[in-house]
C-alpha positions in Angstrom: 31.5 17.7 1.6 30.8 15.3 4.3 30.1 11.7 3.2 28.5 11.3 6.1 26.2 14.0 6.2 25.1 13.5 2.5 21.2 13.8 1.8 19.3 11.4 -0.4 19.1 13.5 -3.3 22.9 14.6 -3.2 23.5 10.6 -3.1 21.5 10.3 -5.8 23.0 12.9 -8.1 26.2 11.8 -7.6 25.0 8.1 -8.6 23.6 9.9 -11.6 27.2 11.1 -12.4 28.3 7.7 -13.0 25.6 6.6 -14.5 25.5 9.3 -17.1 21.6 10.3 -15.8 21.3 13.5 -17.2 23.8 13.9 -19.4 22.9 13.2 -23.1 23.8 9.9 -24.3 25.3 9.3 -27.7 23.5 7.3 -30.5 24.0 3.6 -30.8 26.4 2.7 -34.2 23.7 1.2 -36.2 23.7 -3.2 -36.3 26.4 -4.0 -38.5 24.5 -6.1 -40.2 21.7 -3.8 -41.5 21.5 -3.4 -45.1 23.0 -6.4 -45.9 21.8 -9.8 -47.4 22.4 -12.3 -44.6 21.9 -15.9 -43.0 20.3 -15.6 -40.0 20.1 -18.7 -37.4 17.6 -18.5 -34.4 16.9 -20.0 -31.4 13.8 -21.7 -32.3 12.7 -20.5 -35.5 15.3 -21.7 -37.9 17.5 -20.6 -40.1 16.5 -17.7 -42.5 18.0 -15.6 -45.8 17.2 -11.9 -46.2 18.1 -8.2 -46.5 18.5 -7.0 -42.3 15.9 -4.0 -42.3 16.7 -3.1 -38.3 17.9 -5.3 -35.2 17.0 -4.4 -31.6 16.8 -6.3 -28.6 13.9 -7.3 -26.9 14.8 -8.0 -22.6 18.8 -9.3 -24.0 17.5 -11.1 -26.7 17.8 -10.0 -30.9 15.1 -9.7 -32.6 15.1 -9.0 -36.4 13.4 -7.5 -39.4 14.3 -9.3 -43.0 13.0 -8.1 -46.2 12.4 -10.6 -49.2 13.3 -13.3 -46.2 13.0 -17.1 -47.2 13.6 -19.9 -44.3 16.2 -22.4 -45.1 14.6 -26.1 -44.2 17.6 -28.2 -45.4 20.8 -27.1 -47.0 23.2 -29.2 -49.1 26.8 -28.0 -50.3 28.7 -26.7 -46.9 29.1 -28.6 -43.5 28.4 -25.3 -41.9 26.2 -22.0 -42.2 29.2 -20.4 -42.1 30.1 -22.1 -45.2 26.6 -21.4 -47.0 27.2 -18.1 -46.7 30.2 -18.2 -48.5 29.8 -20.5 -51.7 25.5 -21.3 -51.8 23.4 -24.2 -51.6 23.3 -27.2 -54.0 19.9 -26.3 -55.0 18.4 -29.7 -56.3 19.1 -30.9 -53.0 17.9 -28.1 -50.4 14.6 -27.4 -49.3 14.0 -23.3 -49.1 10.8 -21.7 -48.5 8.9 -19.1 -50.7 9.7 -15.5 -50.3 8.3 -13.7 -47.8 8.0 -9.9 -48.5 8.6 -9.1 -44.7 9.1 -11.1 -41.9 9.8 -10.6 -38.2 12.3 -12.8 -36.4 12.6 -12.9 -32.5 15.9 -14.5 -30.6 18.5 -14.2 -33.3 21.8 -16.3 -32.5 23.8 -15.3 -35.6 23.8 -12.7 -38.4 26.4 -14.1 -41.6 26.5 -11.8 -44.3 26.2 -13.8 -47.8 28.5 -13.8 -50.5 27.1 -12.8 -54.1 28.2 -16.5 -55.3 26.0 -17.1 -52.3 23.0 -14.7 -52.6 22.6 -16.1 -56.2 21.9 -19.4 -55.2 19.8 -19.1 -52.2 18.0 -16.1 -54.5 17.3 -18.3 -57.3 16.5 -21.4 -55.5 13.2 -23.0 -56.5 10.3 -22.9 -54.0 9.9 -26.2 -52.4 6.3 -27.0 -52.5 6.8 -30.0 -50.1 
């Protein structure tokens, strides 16, 4: 074969060869975060708690579904999410929302999966009625 010589088409199916065009593709592992109870910080919708029911991306960006999500306002007893995640909120002194039965999240930053110490805490947190 000529390199020279090479039609369109033939360019384009040996582009296709590297690109995998044609050729089936295998499935995606599934969001390691699915299934799982977990803090989940956004770009500009706050922080929220709730079971991941799917991830996909929208254009490069997350977007999420929770189940039984609540948005976290305020948190007191960590310095971090991180740390939230891990040992709970002080509850007299956090502000969480009311449960929502499912909610839609769009630019996610950060999945954290929650501890049970943690889950319990955010789970049984009274709804603040501001």
């Amino acid at each position: 074969m000529n390199i020279d010589s090479l039609t369109i088409r033939e360019a384009k199916e040996i582009a296709g060869i590297f690109n995998n065009q044609g050729y089936p593709q295998p499935p995606k592992p599934p969001h390691g975060a699915i299934g799982q109870k977990c803090i989940v910080r956004t770009y500009a919708s706050g922080v929220h708690f709730g079971e991941v029911v799917s991830v996909s991306s929208n254009g490069g960006r997350s977007r999420c579904e929770l189940k039984n999500s609540r948005r976290l306002w305020r948190w007191e007893g960590g310095l971090s999410l991180s740390e939230i995640s891990q040992s709970g909120i002080d509850q007299p002194k956090s502000r969480i929302s009311t449960t929502v039965p499912v909610q839609f999240i769009e630019d996610v930053l950060e999945f954290i999966p929650a501890s049970p110490d943690a889950i319990a805490t955010i789970e049984g947190a009274k709804d603040d009625d501001c």
